[in-house]
MARZALO-643355 format. One record per atom (N, C-alpha, C): residue in one letter; x, y, z. Coordinates in steps of 0.05 Angstrom, whole numbers, plus 32768, in hexadecimal, padded with zeros to 4 digits. Atoms other than C-alpha are relative to their C-alpha. Example, Ala and Ser with C-alpha at 12.3 -4.5 7.8 and 13.67 -1.06 7.14 Angstrom:
residues 2
a80127FE88000/a80F67FA6809C/a801280188000/s7FF07FE87FFF/s81117FEB808F/s7FF18016800E/
END
This chain:
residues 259
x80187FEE7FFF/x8824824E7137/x7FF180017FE5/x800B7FFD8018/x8816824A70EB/x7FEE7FE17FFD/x8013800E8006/x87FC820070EE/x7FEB800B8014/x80147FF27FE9/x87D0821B7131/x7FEB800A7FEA/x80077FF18010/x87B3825070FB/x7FF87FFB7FF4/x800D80138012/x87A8822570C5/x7FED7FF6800B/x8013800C7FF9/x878A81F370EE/x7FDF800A800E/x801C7FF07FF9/x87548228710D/x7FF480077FF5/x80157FEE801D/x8741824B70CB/x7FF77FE37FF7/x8005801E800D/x873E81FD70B4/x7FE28001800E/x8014800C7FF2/x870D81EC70E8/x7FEA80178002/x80137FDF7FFB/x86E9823170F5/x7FEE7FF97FE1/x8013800A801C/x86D5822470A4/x7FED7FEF8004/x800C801C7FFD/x86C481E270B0/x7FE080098010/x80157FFC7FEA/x869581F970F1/x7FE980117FF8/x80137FE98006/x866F823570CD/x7FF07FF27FE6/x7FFF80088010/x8671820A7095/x7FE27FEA7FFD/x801480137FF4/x864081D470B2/x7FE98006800A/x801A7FFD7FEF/x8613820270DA/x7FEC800F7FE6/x80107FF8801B/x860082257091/x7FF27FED7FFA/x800D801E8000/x85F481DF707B/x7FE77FF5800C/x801E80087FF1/x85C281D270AC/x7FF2800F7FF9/x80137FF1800D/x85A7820B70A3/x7FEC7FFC7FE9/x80108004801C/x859981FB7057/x7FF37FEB8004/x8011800E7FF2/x858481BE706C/x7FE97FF98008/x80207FFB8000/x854A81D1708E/x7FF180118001/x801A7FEA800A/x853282057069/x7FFE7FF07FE2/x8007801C8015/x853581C37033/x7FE87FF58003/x8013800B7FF6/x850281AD705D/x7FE180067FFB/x80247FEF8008/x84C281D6704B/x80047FF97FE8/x8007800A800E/x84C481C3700D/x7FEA7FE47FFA/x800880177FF3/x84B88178701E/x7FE580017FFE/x801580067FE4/x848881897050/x7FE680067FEC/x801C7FFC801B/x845981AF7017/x7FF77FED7FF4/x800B8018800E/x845B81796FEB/x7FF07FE78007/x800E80187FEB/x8445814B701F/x7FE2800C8007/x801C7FF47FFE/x840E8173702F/x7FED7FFC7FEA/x800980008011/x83F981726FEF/x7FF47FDE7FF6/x800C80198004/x83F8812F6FED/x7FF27FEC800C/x801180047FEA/x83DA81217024/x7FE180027FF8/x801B7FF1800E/x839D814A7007/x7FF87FF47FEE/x800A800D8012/x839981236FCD/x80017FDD8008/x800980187FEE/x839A80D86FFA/x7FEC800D800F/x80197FF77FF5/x836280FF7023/x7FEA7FFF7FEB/x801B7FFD8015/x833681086FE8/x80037FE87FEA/x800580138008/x834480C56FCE/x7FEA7FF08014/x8009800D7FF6/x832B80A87011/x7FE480108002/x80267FEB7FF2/x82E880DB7015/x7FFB7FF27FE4/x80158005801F/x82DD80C06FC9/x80057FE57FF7/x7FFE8025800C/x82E980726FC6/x7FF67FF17FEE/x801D80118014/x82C6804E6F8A/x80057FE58011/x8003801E7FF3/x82B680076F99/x80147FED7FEF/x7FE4800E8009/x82E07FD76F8F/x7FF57FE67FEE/x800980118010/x82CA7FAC6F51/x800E7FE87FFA/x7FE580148005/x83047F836F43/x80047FFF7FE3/x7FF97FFD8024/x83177F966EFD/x801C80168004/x7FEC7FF97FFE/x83507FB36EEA/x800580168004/x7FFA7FE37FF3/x834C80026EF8/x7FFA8000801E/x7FFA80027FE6/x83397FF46F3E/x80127FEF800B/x7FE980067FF7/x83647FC96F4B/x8015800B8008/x7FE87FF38002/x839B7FF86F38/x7FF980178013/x80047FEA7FEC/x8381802E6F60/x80057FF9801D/x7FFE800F7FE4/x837A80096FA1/x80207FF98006/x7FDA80028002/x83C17FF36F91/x800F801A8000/x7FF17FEA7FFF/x83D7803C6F86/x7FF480098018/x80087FEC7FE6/x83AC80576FC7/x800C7FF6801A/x7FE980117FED/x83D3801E6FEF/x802080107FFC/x7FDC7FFD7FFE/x841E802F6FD7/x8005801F8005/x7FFD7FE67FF9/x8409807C6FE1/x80038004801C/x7FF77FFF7FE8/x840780727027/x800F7FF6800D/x7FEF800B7FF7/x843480487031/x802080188005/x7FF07FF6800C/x846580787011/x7FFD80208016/x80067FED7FF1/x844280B4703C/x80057FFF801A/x7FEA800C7FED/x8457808E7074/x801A80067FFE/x7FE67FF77FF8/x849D80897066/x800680258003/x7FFD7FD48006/x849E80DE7052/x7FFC80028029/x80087FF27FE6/x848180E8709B/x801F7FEC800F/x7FEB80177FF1/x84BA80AF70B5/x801680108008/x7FEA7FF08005/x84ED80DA7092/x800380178008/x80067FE17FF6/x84DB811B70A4/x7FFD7FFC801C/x7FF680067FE2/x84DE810770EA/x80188003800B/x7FE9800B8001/x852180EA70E5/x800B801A7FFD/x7FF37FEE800A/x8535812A70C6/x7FFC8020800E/x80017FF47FE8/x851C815D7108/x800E7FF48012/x7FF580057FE1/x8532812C7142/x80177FF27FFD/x7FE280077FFE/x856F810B7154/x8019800A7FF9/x7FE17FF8800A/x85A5813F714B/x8002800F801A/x7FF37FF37FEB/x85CD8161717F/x8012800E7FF4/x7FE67FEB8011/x85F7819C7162/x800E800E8010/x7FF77FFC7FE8/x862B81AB717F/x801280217FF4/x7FFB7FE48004/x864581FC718A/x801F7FFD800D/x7FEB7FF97FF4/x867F821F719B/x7FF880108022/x80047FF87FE0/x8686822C71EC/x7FF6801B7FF4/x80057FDF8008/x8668827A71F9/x801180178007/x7FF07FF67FFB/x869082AD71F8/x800C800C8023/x7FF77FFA7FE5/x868982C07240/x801B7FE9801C/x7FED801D7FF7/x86A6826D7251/x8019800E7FF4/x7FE77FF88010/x86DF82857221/x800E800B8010/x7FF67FE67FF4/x86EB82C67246/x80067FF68019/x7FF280127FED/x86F1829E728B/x80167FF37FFA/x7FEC801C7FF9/x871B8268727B/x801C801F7FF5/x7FE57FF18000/x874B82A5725B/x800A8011801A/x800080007FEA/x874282C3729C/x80127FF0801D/x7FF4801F7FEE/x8758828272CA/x801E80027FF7/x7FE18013800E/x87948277729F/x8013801E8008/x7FF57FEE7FF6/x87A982BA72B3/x800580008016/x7FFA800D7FE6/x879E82B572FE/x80147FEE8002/x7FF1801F7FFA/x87C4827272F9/x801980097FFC/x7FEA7FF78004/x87FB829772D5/x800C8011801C/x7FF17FEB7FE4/x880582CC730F/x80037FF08016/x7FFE800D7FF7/x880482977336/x80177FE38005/x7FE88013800A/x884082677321/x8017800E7FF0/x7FE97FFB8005/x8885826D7306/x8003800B7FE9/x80037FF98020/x8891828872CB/x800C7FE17FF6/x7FF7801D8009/x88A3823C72B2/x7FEB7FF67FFE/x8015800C8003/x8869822572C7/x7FE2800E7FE6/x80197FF08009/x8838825A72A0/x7FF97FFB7FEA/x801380068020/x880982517268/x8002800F7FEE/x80017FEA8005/x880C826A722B/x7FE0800D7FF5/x80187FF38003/x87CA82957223/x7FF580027FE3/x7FFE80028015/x87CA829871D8/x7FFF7FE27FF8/x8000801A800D/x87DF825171CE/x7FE87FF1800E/x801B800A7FEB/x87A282397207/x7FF1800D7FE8/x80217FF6801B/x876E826071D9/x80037FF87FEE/x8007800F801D/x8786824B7195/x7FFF7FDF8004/x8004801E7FFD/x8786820271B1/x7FE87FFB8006/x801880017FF5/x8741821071CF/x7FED7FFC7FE5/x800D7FFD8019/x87208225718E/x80057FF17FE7/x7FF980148008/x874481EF716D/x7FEC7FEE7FFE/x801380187FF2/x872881C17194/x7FDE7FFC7FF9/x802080008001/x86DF81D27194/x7FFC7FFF7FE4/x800480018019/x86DD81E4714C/x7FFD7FE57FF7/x7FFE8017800C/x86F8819D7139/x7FE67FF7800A/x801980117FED/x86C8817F7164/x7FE180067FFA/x80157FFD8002/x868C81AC7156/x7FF57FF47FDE/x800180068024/x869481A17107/x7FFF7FE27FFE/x7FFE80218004/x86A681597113/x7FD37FF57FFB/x8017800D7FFA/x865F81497131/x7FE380107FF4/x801E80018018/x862F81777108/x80047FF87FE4/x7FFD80058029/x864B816670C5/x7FF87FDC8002/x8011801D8001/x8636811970DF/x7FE17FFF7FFE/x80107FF97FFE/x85F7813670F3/x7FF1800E7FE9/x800780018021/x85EF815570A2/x80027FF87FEF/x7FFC80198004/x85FD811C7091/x7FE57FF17FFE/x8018800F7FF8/x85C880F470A9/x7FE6800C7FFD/x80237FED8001/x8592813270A9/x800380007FD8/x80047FFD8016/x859F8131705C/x80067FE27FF6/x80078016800A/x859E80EF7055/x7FE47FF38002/x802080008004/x855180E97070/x7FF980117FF2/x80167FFB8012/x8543811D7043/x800380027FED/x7FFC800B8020/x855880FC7003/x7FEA7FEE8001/x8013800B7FFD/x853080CA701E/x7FE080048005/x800F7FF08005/x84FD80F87024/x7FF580097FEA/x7FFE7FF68011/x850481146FED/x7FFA7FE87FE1/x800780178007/x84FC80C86FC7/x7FE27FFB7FFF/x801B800C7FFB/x84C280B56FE1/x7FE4800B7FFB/x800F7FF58010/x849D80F36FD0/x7FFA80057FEC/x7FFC7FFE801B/x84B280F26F92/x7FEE7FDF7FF2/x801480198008/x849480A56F91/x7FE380038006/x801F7FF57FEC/x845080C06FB4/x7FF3800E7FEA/x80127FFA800D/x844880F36F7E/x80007FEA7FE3/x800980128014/x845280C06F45/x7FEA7FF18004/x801580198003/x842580906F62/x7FE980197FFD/x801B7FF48005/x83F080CD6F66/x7FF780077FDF/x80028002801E/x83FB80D76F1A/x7FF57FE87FF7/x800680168004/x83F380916F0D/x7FDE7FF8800D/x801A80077FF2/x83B380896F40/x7FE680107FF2/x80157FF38005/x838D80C46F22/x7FF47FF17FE4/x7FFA800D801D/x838780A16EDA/x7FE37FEB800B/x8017800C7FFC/x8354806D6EFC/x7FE980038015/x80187FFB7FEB/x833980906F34/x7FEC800B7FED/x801B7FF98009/x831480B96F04/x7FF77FF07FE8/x800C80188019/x830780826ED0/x7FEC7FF88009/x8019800C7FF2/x82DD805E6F13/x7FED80198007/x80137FEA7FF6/x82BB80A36F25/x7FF4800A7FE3/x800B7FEE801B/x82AC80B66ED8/x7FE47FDF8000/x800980207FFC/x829080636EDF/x7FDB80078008/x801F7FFF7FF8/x8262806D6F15/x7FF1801E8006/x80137FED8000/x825080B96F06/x7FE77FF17FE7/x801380088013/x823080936EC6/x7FEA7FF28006/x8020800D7FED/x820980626EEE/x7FF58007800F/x80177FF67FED/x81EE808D6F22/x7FE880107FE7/x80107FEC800D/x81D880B86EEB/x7FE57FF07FEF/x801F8012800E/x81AB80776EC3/x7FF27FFB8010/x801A80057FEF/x8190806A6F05/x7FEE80148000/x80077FEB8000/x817A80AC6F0B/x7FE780077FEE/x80147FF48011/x815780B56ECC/x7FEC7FE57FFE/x801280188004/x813A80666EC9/x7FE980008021/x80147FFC7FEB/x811B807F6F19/x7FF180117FF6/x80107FEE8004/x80FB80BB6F01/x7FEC7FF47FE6/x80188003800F/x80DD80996EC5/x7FEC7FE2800A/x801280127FF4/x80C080626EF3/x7FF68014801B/x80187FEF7FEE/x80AB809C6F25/x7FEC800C7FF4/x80177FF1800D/x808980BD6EEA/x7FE77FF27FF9/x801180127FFD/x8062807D6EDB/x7FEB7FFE800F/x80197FF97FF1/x8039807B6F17/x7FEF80128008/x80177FE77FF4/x802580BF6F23/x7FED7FFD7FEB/x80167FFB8011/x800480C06EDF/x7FE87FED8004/x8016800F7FFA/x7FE380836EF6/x7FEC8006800A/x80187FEF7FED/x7FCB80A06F36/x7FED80107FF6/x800F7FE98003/x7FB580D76F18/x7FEB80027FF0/x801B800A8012/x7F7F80BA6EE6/x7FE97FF98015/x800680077FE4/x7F6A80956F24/x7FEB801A8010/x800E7FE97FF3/x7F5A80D26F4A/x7FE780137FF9/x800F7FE98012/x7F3380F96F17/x7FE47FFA8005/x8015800F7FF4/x7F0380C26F0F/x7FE57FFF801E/x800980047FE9/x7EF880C06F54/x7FEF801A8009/x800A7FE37FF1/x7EEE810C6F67/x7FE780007FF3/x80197FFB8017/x7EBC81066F29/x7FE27FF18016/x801680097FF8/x7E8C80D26F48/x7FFA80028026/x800180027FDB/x7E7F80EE6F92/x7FE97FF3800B/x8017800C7FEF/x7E4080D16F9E/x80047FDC7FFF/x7FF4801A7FFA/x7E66808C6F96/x800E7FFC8021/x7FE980067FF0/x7E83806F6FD5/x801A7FFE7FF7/x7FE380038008/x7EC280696FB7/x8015801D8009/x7FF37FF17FFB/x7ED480B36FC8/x80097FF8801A/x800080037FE9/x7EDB809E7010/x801C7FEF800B/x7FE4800A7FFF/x7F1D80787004/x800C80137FF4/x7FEE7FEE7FFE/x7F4980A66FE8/x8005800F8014/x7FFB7FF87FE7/x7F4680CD702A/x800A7FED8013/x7FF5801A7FEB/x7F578089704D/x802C80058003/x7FE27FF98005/x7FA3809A7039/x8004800F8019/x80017FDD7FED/x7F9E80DE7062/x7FFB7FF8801B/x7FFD80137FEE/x7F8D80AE709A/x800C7FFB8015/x7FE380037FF9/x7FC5809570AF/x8011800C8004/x7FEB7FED8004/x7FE880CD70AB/x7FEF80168024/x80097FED7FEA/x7FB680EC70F1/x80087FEE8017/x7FF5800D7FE5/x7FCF80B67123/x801B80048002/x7FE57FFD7FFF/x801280D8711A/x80038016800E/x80017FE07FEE/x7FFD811E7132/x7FF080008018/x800F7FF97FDD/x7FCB810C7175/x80147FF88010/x7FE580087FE9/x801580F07193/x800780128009/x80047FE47FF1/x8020813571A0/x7FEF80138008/x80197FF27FEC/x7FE3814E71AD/x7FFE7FEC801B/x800180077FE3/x7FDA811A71E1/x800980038022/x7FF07FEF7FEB/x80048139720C/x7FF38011800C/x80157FE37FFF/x7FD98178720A/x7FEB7FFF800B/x801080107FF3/x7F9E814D7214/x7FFB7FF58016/x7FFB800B7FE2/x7FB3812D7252/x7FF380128010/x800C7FF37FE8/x7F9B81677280/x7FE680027FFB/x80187FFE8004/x7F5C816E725C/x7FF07FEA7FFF/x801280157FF5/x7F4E812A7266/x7FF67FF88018/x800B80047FE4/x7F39813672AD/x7FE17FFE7FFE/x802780037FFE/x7EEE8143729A/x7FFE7FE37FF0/x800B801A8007/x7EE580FD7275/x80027FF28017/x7FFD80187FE8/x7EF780DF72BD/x7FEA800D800E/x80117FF97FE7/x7EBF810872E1/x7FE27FE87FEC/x800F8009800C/x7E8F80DA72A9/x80097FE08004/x7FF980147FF2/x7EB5809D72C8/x7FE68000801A/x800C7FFD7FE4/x7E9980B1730B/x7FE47FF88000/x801D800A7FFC/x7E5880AC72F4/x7FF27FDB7FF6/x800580188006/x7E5A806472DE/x7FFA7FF08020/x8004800F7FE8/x7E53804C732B/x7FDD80018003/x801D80017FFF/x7E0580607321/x7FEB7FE87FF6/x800C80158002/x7DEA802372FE/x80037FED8020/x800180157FEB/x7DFF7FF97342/x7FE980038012/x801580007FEE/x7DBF800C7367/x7FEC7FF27FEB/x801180088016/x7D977FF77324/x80077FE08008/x800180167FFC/x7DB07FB1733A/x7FF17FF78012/
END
């Protein structure tokens, strides 16, 4: 009865032992999951802000780091998969199963010889034996394997945020790049938009000056072009009021007696 004893406090350890385990496990897990998020967020706002791809050596390296980041973001999601599904944990029967089978073994006893009868004590500590070994056996394989995806987990994020250290270094080298060149276009457009107005605008003066020239009569020509844009919707409007120009049809049949 003393190995019995042993062997149940043995296993009973073992069994409580394992389901903590999991426990920690996967409350290991949120950690992870944050960091992934996070990095996620920063491959999202790589792909909304892409420079172009010049072929020199900071893009290069970037493109090379925005590749091995997802690759790497990949495995994390692989792992973290691996490390929710495929486990089956296994419990101890519930106490009410327990309370039957001690039940039965009783019946059975009143039932047979005293030779034949069970003993009630040694049936339960063999029971709880049993299961214990068994239950401990198969989650401690099962924390096993869930903490071995999330080492691997735990790797790969750790490679994900290096490469984002490494990647930021030229992302903003090409974005400091072509904030510089949008900004000379910028100022080399406005001083070729300022160019022509002043032109125009000598132009014009001139013109308003001498009205008894034909010449005023073009500058309004611009303004033009710009009224066969607005009778497309009046015409619409028009349509019903073009019934009286058809009663001035009608009267075109009067020259035929003049023939």
């Amino acid at each position: 009865m003393e190995i019995e004893e042993k062997l149940l406090n043995l296993f009973k350890e073992s069994y409580y032992f394992e389901l903590d385990r999991k426990d920690k496990i996967n409350a290991n897990l949120n950690f992870p999951i944050t960091i992934l998020v996070l990095v996620v967020g920063v491959l999202s706002y790589y792909l909304n802000n892409l420079p172009n791809l010049n072929h020199d050596f900071t893009s290069v390296i970037f493109y090379i780091s925005v590749f091995a980041l997802i690759v790497n973001i990949c495995f994390c999601f692989y792992f973290l998969y691996r490390c929710f599904t495929g486990y089956g944990y296994d419990y101890v029967s519930p106490t009410t199963e327990i309370d039957r089978y001690v039940n039965d073994i009783h019946k059975y006893n009143s039932q047979v010889d005293e030779k034949g009868k069970m003993n009630v004590d040694h049936e339960l500590t063999a029971l709880l034996i049993e299961q214990y070994c068994r239950c401990a056996t198969t989650n401690s394989q099962n924390n096993i394997r869930k903490t071995g995806y999330l080492r691997s987990t735990s790797v790969s994020l750790l490679c994900a945020v290096i490469i984002v250290a490494i990647s930021t270094f030229p992302f903003f080298i090409l974005k400091y790049q072509l904030s510089s060149e949008v900004q000379k276009v910028e100022i080399t457009n406005l001083k070729d938009i300022a160019m022509p107005e002043n032109n125009n605008k000598p132009e014009q003066k001139p013109q308003g000056q001498g009205t008894p020239n034909p010449a005023p009569t073009k500058p309004p020509s611009p303004s033009t072009p710009s009224k066969p844009v607005r009778p497309q919707p009046q015409s619409v409007q028009e349509s019903a009021e073009r019934k009286q120009p058809k009663i001035i049809t009608e009267e075109k049949p009067k020259p035929k007696p003049k023939e």
